[in-house]
C-alpha positions in Angstrom: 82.7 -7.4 36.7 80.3 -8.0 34.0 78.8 -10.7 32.6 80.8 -11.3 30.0 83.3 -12.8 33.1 81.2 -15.4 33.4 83.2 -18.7 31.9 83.5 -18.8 28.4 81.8 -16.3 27.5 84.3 -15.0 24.5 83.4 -16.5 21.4 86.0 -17.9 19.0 86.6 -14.7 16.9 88.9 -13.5 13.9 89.8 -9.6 12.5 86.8 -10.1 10.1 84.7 -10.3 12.8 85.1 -6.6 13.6 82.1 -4.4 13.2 82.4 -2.6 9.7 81.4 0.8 11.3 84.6 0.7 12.9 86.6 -0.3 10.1 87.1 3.2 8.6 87.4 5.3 11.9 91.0 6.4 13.1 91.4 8.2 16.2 94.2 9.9 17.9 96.5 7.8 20.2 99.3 6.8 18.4 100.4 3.4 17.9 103.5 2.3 20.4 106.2 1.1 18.0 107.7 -2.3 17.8 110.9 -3.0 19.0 112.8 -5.4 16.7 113.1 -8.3 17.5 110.1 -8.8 19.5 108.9 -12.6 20.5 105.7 -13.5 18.7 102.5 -15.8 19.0 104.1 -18.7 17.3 107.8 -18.5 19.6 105.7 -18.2 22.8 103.3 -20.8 22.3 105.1 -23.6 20.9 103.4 -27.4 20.7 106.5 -28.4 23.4 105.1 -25.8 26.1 101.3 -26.6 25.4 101.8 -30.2 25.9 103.5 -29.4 28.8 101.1 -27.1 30.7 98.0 -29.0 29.7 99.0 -32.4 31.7 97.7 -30.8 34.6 94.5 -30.4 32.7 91.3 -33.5 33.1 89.9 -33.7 30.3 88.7 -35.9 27.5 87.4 -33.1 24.7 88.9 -30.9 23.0 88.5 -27.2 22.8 91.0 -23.9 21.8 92.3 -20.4 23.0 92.9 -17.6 20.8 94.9 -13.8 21.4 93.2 -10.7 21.2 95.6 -8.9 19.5 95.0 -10.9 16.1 92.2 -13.1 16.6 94.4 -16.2 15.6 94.2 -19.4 17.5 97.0 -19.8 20.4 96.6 -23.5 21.2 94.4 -26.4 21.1 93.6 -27.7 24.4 91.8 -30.3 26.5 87.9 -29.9 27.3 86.4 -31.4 30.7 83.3 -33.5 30.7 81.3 -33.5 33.9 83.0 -37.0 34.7 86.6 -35.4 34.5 86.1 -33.0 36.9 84.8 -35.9 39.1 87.3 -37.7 38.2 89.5 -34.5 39.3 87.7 -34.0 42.3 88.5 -37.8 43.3 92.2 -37.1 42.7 92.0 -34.0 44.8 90.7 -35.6 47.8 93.3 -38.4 47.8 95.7 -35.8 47.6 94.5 -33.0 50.1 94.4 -35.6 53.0 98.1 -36.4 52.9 98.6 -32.4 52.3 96.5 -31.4 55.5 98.9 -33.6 57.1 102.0 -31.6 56.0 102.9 -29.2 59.0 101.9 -25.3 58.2 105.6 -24.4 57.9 106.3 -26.6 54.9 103.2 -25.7 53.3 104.1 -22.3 53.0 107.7 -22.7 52.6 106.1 -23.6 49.3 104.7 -20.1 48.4 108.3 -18.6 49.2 109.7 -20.9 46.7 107.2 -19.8 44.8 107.4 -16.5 45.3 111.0 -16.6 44.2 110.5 -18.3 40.9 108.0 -16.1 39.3 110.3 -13.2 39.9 112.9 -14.9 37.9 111.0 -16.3 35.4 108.3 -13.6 35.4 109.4 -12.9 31.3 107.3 -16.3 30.6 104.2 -15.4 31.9 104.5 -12.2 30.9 104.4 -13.2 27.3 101.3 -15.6 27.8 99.5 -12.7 29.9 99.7 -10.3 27.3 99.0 -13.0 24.2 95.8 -14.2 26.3 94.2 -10.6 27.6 95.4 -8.5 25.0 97.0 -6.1 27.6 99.7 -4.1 27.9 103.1 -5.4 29.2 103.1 -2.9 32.3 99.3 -4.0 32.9 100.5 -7.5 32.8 103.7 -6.9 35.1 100.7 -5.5 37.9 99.5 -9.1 38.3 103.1 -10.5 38.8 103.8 -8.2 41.5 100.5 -8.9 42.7 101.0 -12.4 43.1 104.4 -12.0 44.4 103.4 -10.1 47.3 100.6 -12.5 47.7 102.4 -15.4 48.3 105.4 -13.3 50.6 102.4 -12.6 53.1 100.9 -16.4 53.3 104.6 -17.5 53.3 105.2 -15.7 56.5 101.6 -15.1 57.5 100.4 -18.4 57.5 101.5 -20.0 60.8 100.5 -17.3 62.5 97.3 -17.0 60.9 96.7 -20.7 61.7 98.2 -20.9 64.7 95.8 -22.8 67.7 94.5 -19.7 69.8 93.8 -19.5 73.5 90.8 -17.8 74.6 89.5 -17.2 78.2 87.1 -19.8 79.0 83.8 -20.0 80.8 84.7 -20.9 84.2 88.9 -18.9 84.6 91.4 -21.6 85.2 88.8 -24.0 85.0 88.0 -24.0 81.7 90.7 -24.7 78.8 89.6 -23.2 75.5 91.6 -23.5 72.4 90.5 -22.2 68.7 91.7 -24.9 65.8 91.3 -24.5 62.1 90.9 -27.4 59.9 91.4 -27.2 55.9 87.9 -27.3 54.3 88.7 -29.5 52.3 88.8 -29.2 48.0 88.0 -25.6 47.1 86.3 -25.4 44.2 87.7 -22.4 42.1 86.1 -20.6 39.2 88.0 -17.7 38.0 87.4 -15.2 35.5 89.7 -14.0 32.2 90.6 -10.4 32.7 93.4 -11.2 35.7 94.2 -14.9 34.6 97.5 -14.9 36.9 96.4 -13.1 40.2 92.8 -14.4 40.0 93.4 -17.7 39.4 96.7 -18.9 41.2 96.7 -15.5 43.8 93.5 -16.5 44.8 94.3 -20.6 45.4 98.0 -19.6 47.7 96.0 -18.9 51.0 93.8 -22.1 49.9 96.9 -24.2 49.6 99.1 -23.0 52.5 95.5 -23.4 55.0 96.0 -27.2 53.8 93.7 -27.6 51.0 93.3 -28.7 47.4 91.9 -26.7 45.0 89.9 -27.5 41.4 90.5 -24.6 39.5 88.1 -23.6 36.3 89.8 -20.9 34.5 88.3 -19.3 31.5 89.3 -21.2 28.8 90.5 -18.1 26.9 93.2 -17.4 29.5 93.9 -20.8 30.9 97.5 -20.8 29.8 98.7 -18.6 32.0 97.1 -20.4 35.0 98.3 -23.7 33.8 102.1 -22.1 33.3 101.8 -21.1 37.8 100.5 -24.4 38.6 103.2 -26.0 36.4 105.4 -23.5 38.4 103.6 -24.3 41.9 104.4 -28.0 41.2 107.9 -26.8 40.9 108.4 -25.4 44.0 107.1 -27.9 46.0 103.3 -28.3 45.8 101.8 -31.8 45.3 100.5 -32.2 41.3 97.2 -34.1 42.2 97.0 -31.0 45.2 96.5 -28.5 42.4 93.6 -30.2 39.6 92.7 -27.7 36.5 89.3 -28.0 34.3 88.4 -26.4 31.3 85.3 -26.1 29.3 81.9 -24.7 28.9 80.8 -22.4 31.8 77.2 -23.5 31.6 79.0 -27.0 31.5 81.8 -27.0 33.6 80.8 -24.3 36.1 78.1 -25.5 38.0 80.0 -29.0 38.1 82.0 -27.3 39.9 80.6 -25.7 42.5 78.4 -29.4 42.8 81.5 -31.2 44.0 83.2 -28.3 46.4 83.9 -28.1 50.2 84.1 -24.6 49.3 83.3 -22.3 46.2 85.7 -19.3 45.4 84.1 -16.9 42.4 85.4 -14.3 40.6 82.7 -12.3 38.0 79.8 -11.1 37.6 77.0 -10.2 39.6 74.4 -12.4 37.9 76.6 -15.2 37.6 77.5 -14.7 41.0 73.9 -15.2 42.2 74.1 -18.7 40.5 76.9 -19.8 42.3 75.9 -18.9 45.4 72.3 -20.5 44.8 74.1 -23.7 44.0 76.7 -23.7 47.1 73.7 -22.6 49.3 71.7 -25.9 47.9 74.8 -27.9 49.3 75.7 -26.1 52.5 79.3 -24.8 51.7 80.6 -21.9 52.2 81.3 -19.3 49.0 83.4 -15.9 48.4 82.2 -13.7 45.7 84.0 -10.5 43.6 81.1 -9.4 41.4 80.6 -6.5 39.5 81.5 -2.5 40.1 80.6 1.1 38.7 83.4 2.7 40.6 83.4 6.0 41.4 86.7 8.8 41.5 86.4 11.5 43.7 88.0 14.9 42.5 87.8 17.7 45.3 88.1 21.3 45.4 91.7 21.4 46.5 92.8 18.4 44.8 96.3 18.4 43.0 94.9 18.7 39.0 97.8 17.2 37.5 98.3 14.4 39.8 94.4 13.4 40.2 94.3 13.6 36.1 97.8 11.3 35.8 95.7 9.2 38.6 92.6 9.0 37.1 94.7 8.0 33.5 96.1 4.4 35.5 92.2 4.3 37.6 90.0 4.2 34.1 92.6 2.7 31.5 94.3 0.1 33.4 94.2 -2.8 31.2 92.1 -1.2 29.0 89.8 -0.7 31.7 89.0 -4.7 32.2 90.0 -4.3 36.0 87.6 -5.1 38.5 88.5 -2.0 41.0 88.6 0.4 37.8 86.9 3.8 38.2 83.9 4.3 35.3 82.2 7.5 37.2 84.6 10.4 37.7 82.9 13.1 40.0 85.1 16.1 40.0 84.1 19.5 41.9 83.2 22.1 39.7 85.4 24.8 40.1 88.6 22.8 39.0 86.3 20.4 36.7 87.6 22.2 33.3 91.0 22.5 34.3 90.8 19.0 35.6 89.2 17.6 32.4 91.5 19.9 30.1 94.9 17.8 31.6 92.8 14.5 31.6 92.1 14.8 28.3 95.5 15.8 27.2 96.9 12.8 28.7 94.2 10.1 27.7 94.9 11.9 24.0 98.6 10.6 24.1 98.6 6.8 25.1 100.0 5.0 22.7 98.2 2.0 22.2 100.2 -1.2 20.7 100.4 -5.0 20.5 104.0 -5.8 20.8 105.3 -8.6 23.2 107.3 -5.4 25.0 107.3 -2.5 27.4 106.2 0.5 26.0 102.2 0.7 25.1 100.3 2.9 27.3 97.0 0.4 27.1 96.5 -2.8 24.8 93.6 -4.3 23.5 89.9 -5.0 24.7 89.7 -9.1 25.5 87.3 -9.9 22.6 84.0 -9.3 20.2 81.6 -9.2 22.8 83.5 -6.3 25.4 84.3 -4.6 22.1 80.5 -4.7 21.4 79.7 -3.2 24.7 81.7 -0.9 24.4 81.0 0.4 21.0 76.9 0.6 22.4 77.6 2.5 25.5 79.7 4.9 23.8 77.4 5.0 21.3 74.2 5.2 22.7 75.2 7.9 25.2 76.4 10.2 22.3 73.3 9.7 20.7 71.5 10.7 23.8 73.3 14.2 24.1 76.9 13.2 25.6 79.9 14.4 24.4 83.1 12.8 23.4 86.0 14.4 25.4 88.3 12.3 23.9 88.5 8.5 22.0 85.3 7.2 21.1 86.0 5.0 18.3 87.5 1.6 17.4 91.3 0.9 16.0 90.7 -2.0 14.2 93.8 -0.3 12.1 96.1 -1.8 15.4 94.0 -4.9 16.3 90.2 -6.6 16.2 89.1 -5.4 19.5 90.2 -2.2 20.0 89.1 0.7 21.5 90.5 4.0 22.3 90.4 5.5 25.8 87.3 7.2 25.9 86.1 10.2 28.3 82.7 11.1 28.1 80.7 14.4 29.5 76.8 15.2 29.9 76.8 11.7 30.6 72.7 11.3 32.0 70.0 8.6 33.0 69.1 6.3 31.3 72.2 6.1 29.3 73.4 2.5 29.9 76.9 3.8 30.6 75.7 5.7 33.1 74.2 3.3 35.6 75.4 -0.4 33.7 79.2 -1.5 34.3 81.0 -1.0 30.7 84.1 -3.4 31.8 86.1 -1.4 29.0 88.2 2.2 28.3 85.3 4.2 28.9 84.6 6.7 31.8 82.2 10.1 32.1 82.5 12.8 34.3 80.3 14.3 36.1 80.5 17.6 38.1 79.3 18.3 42.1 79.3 21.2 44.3 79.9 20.0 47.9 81.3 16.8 49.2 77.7 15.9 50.2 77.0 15.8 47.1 79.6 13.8 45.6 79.4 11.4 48.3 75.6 10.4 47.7 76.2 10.5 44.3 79.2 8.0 44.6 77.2 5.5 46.6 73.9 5.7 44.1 74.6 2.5 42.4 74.0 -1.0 43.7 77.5 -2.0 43.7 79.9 -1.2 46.3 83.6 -2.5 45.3 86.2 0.3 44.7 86.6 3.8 44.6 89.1 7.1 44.9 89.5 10.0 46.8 91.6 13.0 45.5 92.4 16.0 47.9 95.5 17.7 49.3 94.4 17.2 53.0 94.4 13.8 54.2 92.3 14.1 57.2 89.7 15.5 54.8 90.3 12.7 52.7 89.8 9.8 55.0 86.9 11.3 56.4 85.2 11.5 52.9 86.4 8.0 51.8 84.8 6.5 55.3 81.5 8.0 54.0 82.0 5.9 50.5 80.1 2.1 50.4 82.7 0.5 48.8 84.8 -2.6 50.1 88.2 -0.6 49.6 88.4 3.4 49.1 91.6 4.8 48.0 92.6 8.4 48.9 94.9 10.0 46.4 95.1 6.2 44.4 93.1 4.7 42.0 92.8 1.3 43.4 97.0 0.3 43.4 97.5 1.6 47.1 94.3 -0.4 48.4 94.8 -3.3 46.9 98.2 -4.3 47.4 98.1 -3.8 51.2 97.5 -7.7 51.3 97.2 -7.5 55.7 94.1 -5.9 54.5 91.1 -7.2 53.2 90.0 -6.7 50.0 86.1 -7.7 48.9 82.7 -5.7 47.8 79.8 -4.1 49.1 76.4 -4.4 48.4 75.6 -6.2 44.5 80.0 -6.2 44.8 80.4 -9.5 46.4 80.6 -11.4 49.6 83.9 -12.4 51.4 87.2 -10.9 50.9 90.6 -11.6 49.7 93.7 -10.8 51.5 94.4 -10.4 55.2 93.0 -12.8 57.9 90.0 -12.9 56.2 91.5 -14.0 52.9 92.8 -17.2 54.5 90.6 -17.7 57.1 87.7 -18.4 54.4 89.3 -21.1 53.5 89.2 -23.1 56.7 87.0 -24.2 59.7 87.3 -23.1 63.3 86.8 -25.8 65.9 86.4 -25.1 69.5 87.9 -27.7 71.7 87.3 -27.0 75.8 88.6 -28.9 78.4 86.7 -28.4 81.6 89.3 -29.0 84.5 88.4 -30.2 88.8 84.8 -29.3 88.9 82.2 -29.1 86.4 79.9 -26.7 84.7 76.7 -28.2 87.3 75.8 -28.3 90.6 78.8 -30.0 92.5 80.3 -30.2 95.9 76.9 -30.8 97.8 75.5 -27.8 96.0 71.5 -28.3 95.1 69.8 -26.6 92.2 69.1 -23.1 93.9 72.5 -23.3 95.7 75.0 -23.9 92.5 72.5 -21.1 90.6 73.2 -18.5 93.2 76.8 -19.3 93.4 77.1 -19.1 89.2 75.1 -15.5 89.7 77.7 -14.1 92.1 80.6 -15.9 90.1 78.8 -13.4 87.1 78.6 -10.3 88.7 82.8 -10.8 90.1 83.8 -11.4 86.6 82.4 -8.8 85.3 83.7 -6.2 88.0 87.1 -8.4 87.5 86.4 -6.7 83.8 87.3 -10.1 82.7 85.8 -10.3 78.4 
C-alpha cells in the first residue's frame, strides 16, 4: 500500500481540481452506460441514515466525506479529539470485560448472524462502497463476499481455535499441562480507504469472536461503510460500547490510537507502518502490519495466453488497481511475450469504465487527487524516459475527476519511479525473461514481499516456481482471488510487506494471549523420596534418555 493509505491522507477535492493537462485527453475505453433508474449520491446518503450510522462515532468536531466519482461532498460527520477516543477507549474496556465473559459459542453465533445479514442486505453497502472508493460494483461485491466468508470461518472456527489444548507435560502423567487463551483486551484498529468493508470490519470479526473490543479508526473518506457493518454488527448481536469508531486527522487520531491499545492492527503503508510499530513497541503490545507491495505476475513459456491475459486484466485493474495484492510488474517469457501482450492489450482496450450505482463497469474511478497525481507522474515520467504506452495512459476527466485509464507500459527501466515505487493505481509494465531463473530473481528484487502470480499449464512446475517467490501468498494460475479467499490460510507480507497475518489460526490467534497453566501431580519436579542432589540428577538423566527412546515430543 502506499502512502497515501495512511489516514486521511485524501484532501477535500472538487472536478476543478483536476489537472488541466488532462482535461483535453480522451482515450479509448468506452464509457459503461447508465441504466435508468439508477440510485444516486443524494438517495443513498440521506441525513436519516447519516444520523444513524454516526451514533456509533466519539466525537466532538466536525469533519466531511466526499465520492470520487464527482468530487461532491457525501456527509458531514463527527471528528474525534484525543479525549474522545479516550473517552472511547474507557467505554471499550467496560464493555469488553462483560464480553470476555460471554462463552465462545455465543460470541460467534454473532458473526453467523452476521454473516447472514450482509448477504441480504448486501445492496446497502454496495451503494456506500462504490460512492466512497469510486469502484466498480463487481469490485465492490469482492469485499462482501470477502467478509462473508470471513465471518462463516470464525463462526465455526472459533471454538475450536480457542479451545483449551492439552499438551504432554514435563514429567508423563505427572505433569498436567493445558494451553488457555485470553482476549488481549481492546484492539486498537487503524484501517485504510481502498477496502473500507473487508479491512475495517473483516479484520475486527476474529478480534470480536477471541473476546475483545475493538477502537476502530477508519479513513475518514470511507468511514460510511464501516459505520453501516458496525450498525449491522450491533444488529446481530454484538454489544454497541464492544465495537467504538473514531474519526479524524491521521497525524491526530492515529497515534492516539495506537497510545491507548492492548493490541494495534494496521492496514497501509510501509512508512506509516514503521510509525506504528515504533509507537506499540514504546508500549509493549503486540501489532500486525499489511504494508506496501510491487507485485509481481509470472507468465511462462507454456502458459495459457488467453487465460493468463484475462487473468492478468482482474490482477492489475482490480479496483482500479487500489488492491493491496494487485500485480504492478508483469514478467512474461519471451517467446509468447507478443502474443501475450497483443490479447492483454486488446482486452485492457475494451473495459468500459463508468460511474453508475450498477453492475456493468469493467473498472471505476481512482480514490482521489493525490493517487490520480501519482499516477499521472509515473506514467508520465516513464514515457519520458523511453517507455512505451501499450495501452491507456491518460486521464478521463470526460467520465469523472480522478480518472485514469488502464494503463500497460513496456521498456519500462531503472530509475523510472514506476519501476521500483508502488503506483497504487491502473498502471502495470511488462517486462520480458528467458528462464524461470530469471523471472524468479527478478520477481523477488524489490523490498516488498506481499503477493504475486504464477501462470503455466503444469501445476507441479507451477508450485515449484511459486515456492521460490518471497511473497506472503503466491497464486498459481490466479491473480491474488484464489490465495486470498482460502481464509484457513494465512494471509500477510514478506519483507518491507508487513508483519502478522490475517486469516487462519494465525489471524485469530493474534488477537489473544496463550497462558500455560501446569499442574504437577504426587511428586515434584526436585529431589524427593529420600533422593539427594546427585541421586534425583541421575535419576532425571535416565528418565531423559527413556523418553526420548519412548520417542515421546
Amino acid at each position: 500500500m502506499t502512502d497515501s493509505q495512511a489516514p486521511e491522507t485524501t484532501p477535500e477535492t472538487t472536478p476543478e481540481t483536476t489537472p488541466d493537462k488532462t482535461s483535453a485527453k480522451t482515450g479509448t475505453n468506452p464509457i459503461a452506460p447508465t441504466p435508468t433508474g439508477v440510485r444516486t449520491a443524494a438517495d443513498v446518503v440521506t441525513p436519516e441514515l447519516v444520523a444513524q450510522l454516526t451514533k456509533g462515532v466519539t466525537g466532538s468536531g466536525r469533519t466531511a466525506n466526499h465520492t470520487p466519482f464527482t468530487g461532491e461532498k457525501l456527509a458531514d460527520l463527527p471528528e474525534s479529539t484525543p479525549a474522545d477516543v479516550e473517552r472511547a477507549y474507557e467505554a471499550a474496556r467496560r464493555a469488553q470485560a462483560v464480553w470476555a465473559r460471554t462463552p465462545v459459542r455465543e460470541r460467534a453465533a454473532v458473526l453467523l448472524r452476521f454473516h447472514d445479514l450482509i448477504l441480504a442486505r448486501q445492496a446497502e453497502v454496495l451503494d456506500l462502497i462504490q460512492l466512497e472508493t469510486g469502484k466498480a460494483r463487481l469490485h465492490a461485491h469482492e469485499e462482501v463476499q470477502a467478509v462473508a466468508v470471513a465471518a462463516r470461518h470464525y463462526g465455526r472456527k472459533a471454538p475450536y481455535y480457542l479451545r483449551p489444548k492439552r499438551h504432554a507435560g514435563a514429567m508423563p502423567t505427572l505433569t498436567k499441562v493445558t494451553e488457555l487463551r485470553h482476549p488481549r483486551g481492546v484492539v486498537g484498529q487503524i484501517a485504510p480507504w481502498n477496502y473500507p468493508l473487508e479491512l475495517s470490519v473483516g479484520d475486527a470479526l476474529p478480534a470480536f469472536v477471541a473476546g475483545n473490543a475493538v477502537v476502530m479508526k477508519p479513513d475518514t473518506e470511507t468511514c460510511l461503510t464501516a459505520l453501516w457493518a458496525r450498525d449491522l454488527l450491533v444488529e446481530a448481536g454484538l454489544p454497541a460500547d464492544v465495537f467504538q469508531v473514531v474519526l479524524g486527522e491521521g497525524p491526530v487520531v492515529g497515534p492516539e490510537v495506537v497510545k491507548h491499545a492492548d493490541y494495534v492492527s494496521f492496514t497501509g503503508s510501509t512508512r506509516t507502518g514503521r510509525e506504528v510499530a515504533q509507537g506499540a513497541a514504546a508500549r509493549l503490545v503486540g501489532v500486525s502490519l499489511e504494508l506496501g507491495g510491487k507485485n509481481a505476475m509470472l507468465v511462462l513459456d507454456d502458459a495459457d495466453i488467453e487465460k493468463a491475459a484475462a487473468g492478468a486484466v482482474r490482477a492489475c485493474f482490480s479496483s482500479a488497481g487500489q488492491l493491496c495484492i494487485s500485480i504492478e510488474r508483469l514478467y512474461v517469457h519471451e517467446s509468447i511475450a507478443d502474443a501475450f501482450v497483443e490479447r492483454f492489450a486488446a482486452r485492457t482496450r475494451a473495459m468500459r469504465l463508468g460511474t453508475s450505482l450498477a453492475y456493468g463497469a469493467d473498472m471505476g474511478s481512482l480514490v482521489g487527487e493525490r493517487q490520480l497525481q501519482t499516477v499521472t507522474r509515473h506514467v508520465d515520467e516513464a514515457v519520458a524516459k523511453g517507455a512505451k504506452v501499450v495501452a491507456g495512459g491518460v486521464a478521463r476527466p470526460d467520465i469523472g475527476p480522478y480518472f485514469f485509464e488502464p494503463t500497460i507500459l513496456d521498456g519500462v527501466t531503472e530509475p523510472m519511479s514506476v519501476c521500483t515505487e508502488e503506483t497504487f493505481g491502473p498502471v502495470v509494465s511488462i517486462y520480458r525473461f528467458k528462464t524461470d531463473d530469471e523471472a524468479v530473481e527478478q520477481a523477488n528484487a524489490t523490498p516488498y514481499g506481499l503477493n504475486s502470480s504464477v501462470w503455466t499449464k503444469d501445476g507441479r512446475r507451477g508450485s515449484e516456481v511459486a515456492s521460490r517467490v518471497r511473497a506472503g501468498t503466491v497464486n498459481v494460475n490466479e491473480g491474488y482471488a484464489a490465495a486470498y479467499g482460502s481464509v484457513q490460510s494465512p494471509m500477510g507480507g514478506m519483507k518491507e510487506s508487513g508483519l502478522g497475518r490475517r486469516h487462519g489460526s494465525e489471524g485469530i490467534l493474534k488477537y489473544t494471549e496463550a497462558q500455560t497453566v501446569a499442574q504437577q501431580r504426587l511428586l515434584p519436579l526436585a529431589p524427593a523420596l529420600g533422593m539427594d542432589d546427585a541421586k534425583y540428577a541421575e535419576f532425571m538423566s535416565r528418565s531423559l534418555k527413556v523418553m526420548k527412546a519412548l520417542r515421546l515430543r
